[in-house]
N, CA and C atoms as a LAMMPS dump frame, in Angstrom:
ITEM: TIMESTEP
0
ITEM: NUMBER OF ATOMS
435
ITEM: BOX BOUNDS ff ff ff
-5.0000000000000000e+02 5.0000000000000000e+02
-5.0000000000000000e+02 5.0000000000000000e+02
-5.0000000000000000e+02 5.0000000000000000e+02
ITEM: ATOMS id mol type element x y z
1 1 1 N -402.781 57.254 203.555
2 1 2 C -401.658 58.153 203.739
3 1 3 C -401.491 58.954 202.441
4 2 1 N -401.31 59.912 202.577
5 2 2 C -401.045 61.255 201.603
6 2 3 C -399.967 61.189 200.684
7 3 1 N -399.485 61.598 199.674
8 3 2 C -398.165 61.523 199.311
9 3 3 C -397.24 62.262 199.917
10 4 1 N -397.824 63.396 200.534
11 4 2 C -397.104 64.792 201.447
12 4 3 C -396.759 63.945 202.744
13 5 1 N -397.081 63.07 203.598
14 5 2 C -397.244 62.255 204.549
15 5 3 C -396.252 61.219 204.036
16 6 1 N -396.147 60.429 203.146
17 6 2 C -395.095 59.251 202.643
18 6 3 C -393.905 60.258 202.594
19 7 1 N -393.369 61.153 201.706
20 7 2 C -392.454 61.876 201.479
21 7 3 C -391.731 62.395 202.5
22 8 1 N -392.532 62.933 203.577
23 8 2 C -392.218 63.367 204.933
24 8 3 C -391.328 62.487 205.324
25 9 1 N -392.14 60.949 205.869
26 9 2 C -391.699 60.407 206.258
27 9 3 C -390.572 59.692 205.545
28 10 1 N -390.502 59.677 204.474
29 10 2 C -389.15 59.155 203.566
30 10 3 C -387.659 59.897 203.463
31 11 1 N -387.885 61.565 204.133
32 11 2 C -387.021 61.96 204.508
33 11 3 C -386.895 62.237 205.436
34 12 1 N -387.581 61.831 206.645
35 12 2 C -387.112 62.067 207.738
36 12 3 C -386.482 60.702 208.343
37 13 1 N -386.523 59.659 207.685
38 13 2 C -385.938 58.118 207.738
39 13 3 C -384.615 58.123 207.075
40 14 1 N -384.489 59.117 206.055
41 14 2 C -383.204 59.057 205.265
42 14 3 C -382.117 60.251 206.552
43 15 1 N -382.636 61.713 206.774
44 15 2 C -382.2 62.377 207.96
45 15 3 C -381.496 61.692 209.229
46 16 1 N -382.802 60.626 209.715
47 16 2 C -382.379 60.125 210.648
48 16 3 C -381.006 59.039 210.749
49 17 1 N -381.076 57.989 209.469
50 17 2 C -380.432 57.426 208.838
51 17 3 C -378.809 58.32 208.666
52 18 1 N -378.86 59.149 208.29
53 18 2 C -377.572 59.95 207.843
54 18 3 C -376.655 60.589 209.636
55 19 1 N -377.887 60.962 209.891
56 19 2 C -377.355 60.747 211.718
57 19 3 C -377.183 60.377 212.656
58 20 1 N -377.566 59.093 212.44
59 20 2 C -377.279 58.234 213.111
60 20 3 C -375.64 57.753 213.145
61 21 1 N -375.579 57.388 211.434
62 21 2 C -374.516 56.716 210.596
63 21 3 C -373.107 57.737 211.27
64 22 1 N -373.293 59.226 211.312
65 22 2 C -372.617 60.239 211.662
66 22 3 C -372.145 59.989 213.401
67 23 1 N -373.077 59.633 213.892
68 23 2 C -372.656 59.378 215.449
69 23 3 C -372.076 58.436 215.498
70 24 1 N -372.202 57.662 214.731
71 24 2 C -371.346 56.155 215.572
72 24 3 C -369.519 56.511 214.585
73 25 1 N -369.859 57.094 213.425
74 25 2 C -368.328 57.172 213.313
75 25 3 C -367.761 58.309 214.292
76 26 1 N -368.617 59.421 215.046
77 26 2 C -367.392 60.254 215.527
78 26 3 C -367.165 59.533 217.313
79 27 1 N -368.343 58.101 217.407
80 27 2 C -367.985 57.544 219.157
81 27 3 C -366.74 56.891 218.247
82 28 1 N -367.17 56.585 217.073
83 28 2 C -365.553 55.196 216.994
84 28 3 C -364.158 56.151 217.254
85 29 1 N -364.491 57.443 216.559
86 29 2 C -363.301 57.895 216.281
87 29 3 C -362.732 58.663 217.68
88 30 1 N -363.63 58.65 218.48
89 30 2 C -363.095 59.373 219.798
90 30 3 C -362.951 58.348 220.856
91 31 1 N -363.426 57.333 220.875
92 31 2 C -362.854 55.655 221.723
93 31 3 C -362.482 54.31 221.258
94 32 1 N -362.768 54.68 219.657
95 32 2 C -362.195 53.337 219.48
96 32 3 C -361.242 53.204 218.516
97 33 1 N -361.041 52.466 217.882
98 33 2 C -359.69 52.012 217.305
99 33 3 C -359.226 53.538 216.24
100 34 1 N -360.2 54.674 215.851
101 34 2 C -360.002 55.714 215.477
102 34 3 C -359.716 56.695 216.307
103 35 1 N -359.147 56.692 217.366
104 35 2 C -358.788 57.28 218.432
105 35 3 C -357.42 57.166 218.867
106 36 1 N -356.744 55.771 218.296
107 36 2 C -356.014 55.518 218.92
108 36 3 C -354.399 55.331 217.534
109 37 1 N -353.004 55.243 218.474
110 37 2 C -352.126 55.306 217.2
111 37 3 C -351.185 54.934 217.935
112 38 1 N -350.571 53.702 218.024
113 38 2 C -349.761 53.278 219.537
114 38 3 C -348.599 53.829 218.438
115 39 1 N -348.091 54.699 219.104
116 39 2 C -346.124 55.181 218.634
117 39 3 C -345.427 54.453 220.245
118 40 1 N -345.792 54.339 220.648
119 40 2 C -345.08 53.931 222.453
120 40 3 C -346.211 53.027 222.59
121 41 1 N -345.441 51.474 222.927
122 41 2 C -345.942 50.396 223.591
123 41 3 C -345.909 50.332 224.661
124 42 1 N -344.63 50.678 225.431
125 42 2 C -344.069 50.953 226.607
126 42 3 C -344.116 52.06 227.479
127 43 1 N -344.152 52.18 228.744
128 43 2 C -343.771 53.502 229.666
129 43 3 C -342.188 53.486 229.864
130 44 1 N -341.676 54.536 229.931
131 44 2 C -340.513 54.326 230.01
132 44 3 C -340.077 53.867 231.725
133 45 1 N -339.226 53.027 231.657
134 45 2 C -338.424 52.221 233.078
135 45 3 C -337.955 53.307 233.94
136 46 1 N -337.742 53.473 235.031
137 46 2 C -337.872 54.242 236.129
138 46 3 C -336.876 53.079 237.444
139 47 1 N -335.585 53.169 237.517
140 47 2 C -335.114 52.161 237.696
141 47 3 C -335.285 52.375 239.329
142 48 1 N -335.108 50.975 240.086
143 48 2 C -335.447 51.141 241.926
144 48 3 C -333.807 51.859 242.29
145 49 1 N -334.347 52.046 243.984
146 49 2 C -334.947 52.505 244.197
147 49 3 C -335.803 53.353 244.505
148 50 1 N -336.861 54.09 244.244
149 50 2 C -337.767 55.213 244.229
150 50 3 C -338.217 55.693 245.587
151 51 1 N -338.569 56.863 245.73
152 51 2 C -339.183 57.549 246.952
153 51 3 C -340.967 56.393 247.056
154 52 1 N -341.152 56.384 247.665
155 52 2 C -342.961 55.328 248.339
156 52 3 C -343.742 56.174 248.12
157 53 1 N -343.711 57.973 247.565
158 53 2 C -344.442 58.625 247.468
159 53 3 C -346.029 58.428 246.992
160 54 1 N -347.365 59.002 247.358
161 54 2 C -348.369 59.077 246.466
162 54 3 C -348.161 58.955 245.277
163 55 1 N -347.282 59.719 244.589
164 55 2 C -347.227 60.521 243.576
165 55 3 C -346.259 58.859 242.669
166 56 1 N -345.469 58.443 243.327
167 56 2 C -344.962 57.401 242.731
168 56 3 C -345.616 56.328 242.536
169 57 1 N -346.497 55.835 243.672
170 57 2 C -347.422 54.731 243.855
171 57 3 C -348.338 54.9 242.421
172 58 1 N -348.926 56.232 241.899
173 58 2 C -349.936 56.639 241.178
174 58 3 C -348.964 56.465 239.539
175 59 1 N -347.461 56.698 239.8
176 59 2 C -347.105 56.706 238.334
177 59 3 C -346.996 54.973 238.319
178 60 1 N -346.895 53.941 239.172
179 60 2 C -346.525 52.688 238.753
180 60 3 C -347.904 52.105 238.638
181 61 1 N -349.283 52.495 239.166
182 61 2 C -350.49 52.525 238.445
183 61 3 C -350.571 52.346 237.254
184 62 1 N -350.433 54.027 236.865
185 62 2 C -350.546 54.575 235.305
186 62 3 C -349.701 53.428 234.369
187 63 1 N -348.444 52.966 235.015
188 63 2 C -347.794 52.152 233.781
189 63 3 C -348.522 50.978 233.7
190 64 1 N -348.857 50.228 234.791
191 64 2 C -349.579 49.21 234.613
192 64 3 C -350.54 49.184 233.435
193 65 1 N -351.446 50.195 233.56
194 65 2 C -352.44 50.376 232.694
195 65 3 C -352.049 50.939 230.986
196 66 1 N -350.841 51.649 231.13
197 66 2 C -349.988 51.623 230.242
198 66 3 C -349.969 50.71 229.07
199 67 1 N -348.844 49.303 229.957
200 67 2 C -348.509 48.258 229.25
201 67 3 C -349.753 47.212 228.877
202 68 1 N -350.963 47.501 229.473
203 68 2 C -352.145 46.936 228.854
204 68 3 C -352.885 47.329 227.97
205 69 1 N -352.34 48.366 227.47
206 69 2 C -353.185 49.17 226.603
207 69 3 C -354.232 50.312 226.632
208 70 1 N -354.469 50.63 228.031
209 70 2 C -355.092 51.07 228.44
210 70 3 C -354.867 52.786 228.663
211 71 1 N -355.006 53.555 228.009
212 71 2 C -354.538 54.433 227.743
213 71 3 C -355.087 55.652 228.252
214 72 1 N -356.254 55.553 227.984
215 72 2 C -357.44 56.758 228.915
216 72 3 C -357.192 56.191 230.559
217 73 1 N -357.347 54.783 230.45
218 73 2 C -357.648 54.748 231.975
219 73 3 C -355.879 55.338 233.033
220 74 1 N -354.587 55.114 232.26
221 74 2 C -353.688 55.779 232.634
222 74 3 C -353.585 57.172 232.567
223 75 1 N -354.169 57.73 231.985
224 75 2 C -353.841 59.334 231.983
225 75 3 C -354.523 59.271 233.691
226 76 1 N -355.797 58.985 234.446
227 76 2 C -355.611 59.841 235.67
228 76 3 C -354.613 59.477 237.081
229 77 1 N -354.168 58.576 237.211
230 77 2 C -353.084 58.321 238.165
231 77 3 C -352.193 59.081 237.873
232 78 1 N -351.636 59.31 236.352
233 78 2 C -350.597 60.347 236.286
234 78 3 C -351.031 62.027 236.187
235 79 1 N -352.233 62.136 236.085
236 79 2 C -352.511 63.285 236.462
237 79 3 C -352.292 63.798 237.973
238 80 1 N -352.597 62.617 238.475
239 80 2 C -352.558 62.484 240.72
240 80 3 C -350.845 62.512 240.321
241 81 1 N -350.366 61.761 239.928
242 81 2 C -348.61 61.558 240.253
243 81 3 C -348.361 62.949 240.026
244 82 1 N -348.575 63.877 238.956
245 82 2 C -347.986 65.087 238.672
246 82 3 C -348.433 66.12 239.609
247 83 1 N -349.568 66.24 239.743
248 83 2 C -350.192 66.952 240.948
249 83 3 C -349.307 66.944 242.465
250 84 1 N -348.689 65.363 242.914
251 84 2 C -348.075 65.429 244.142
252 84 3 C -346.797 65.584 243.531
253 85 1 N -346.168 65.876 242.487
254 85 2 C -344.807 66.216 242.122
255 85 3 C -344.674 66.719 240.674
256 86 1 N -344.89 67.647 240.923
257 86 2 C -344.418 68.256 239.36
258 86 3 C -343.148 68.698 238.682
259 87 1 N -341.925 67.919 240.05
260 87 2 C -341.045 68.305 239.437
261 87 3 C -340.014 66.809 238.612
262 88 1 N -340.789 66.25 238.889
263 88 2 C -340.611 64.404 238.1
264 88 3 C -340.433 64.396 236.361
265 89 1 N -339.337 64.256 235.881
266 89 2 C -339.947 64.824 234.728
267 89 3 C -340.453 63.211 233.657
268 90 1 N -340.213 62.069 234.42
269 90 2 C -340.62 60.721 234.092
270 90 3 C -342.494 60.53 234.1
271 91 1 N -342.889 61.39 234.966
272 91 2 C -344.669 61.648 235.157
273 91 3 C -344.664 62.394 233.917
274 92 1 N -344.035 63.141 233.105
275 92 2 C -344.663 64.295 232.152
276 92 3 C -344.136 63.687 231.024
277 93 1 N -343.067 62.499 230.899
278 93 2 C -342.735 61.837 229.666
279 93 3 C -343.974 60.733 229.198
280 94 1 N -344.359 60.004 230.552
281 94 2 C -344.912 58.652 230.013
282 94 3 C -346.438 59.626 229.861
283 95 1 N -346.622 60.474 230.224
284 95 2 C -348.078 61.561 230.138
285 95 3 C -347.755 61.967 228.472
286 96 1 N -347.237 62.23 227.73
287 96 2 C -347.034 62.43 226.682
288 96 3 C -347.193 61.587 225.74
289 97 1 N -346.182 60.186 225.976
290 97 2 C -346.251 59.213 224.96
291 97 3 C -347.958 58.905 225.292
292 98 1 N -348.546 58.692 226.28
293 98 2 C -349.883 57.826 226.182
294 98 3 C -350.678 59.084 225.464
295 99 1 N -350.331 60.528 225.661
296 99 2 C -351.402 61.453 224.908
297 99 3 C -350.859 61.4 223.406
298 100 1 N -349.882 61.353 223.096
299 100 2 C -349.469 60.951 221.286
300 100 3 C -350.629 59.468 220.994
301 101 1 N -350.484 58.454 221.44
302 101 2 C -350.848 57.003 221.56
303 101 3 C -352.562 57.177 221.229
304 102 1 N -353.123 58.613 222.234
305 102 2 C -354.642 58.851 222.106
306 102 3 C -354.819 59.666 220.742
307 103 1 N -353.905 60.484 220.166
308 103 2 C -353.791 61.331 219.029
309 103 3 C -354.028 62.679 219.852
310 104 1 N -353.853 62.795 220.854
311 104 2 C -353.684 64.303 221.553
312 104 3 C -352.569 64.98 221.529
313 105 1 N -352.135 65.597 219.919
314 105 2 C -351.014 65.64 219.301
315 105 3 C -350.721 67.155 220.071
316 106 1 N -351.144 68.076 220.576
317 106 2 C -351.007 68.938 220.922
318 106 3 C -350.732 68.663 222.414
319 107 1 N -351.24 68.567 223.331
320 107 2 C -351.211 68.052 224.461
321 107 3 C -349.939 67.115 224.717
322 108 1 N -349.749 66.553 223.513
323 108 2 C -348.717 65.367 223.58
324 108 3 C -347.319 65.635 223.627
325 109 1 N -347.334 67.014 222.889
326 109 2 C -346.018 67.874 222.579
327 109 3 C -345.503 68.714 223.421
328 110 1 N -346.548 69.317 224.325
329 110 2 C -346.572 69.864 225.31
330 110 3 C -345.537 69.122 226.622
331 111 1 N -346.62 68.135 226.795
332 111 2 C -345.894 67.307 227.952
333 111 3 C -344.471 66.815 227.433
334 112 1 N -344.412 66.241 226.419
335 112 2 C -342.976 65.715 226.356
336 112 3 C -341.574 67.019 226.321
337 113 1 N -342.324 67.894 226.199
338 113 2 C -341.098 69.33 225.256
339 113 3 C -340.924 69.842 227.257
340 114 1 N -341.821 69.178 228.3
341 114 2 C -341.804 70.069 229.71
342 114 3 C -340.655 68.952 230.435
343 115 1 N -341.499 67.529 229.816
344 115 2 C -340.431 66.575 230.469
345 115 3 C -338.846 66.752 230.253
346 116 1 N -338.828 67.182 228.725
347 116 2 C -337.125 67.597 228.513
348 116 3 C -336.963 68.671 229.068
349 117 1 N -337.805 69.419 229.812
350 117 2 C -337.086 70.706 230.527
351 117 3 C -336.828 70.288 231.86
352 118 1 N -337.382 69.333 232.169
353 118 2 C -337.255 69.083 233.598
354 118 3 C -336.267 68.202 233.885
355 119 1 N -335.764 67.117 232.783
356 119 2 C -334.681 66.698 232.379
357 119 3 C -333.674 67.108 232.625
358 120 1 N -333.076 68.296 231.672
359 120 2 C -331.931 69.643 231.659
360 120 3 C -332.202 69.581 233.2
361 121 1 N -333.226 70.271 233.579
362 121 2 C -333.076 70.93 234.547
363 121 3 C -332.454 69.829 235.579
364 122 1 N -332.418 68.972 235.859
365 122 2 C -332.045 68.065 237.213
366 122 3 C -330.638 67.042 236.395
367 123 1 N -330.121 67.912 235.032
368 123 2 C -328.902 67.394 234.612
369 123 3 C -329.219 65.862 234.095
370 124 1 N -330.046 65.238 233.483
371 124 2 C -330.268 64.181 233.086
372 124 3 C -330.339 64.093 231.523
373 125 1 N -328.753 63.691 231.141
374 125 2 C -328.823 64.177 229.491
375 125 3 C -329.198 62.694 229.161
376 126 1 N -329.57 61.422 229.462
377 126 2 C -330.185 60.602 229.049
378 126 3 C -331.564 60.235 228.922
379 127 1 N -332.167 61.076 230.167
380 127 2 C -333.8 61.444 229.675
381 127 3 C -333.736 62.372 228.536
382 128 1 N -332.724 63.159 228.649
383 128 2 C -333.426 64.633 228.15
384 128 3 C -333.117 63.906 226.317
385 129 1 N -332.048 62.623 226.009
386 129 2 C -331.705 62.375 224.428
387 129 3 C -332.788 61.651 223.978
388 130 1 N -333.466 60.928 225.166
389 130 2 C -334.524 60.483 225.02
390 130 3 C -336.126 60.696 224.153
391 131 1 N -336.015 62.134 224.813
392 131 2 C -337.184 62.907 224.961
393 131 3 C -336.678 62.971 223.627
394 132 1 N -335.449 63.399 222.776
395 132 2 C -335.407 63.903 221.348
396 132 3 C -336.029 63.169 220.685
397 133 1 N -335.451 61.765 221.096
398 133 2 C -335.336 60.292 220.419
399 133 3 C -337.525 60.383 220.135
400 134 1 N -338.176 60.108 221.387
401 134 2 C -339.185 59.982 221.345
402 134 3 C -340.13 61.13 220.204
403 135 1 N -339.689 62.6 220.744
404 135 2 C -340.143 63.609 219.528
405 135 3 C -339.489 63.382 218.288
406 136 1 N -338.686 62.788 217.789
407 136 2 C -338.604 62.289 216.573
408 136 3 C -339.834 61.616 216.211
409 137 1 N -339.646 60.613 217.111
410 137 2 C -340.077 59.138 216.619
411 137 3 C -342.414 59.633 216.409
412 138 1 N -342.36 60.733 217.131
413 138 2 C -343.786 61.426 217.086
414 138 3 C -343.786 62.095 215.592
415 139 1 N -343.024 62.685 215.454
416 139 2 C -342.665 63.744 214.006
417 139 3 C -343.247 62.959 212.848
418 140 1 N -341.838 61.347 212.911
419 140 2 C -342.359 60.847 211.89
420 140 3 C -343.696 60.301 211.657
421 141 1 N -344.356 59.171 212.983
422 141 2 C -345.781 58.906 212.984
423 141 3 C -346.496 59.989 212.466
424 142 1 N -346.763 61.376 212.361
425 142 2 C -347.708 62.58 212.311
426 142 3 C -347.322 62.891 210.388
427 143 1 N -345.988 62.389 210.162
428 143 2 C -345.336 62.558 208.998
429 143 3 C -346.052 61.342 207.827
430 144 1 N -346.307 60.348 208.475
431 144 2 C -347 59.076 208.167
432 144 3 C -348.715 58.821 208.03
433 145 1 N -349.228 60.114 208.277
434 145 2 C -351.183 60.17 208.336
435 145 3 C -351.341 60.985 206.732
């Protein structure tokens, strides 16, 4: 073997090496424990009794998976819950806290700032002090990185 041939191969082992090392931190950081930032343990309570709707069946899903930690796998039931009712504004709160929870800080702000409109809107000033309570409680976590 050549020295042009060793060298080659000594940087293309160090290349490969450096990209490899690069992929596995951006899978950690997009599924695993770098992905994630629990500000909300909980879905918020939704007291009985409720309409039997699709759309309800799919949000008591999502919490399930919720309170297990499971956070990706809840975002799509509440995507189905919001889809058969978008005027719920409890589907667009607990859709928020679990997208803060993923670090989908944009997305996260979104949904919660629609849930307090939908709040107001159906006269619910205890969701809607809520929703403050919770965008605080996001402010400071984001205040805390």
């Amino acid at each position: 073997m050549t020295l042009e041939t060793s060298n080659l191969l000594t940087w293309l082992a160090f290349i490969l090496a450096v990209g490899g090392f690069a992929l596995i931190v951006m899978l950690w950081a997009y599924v695993g424990s770098g992905s994630r930032r629990v500000i909300f343990a909980n879905p918020i309570n939704v007291p009985e009794p409720r309409p039997t709707s699709e759309g309800w069946k799919a949000f008591d899903e999502s919490c399930v998976a919720f309170r297990q930690g499971k956070f990706r796998a809840a975002i799509a039931p509440l995507t189905t819950a919001i889809q058969s009712d978008p005027t719920r504004p409890e589907f667009f709160h607990n859709l928020g806290m679990i997208q803060a929870n993923l670090r989908q800080d944009n997305e996260a702000v979104r949904s919660l700032v629609r849930a307090g409109e939908l709040y107001l809107e159906g006269e619910n000033s205890a969701g809607y002090e809520r929703i403050k309570a919770d965008l605080e409680l996001f402010k400071q976590s984001r205040e805390g990185l």
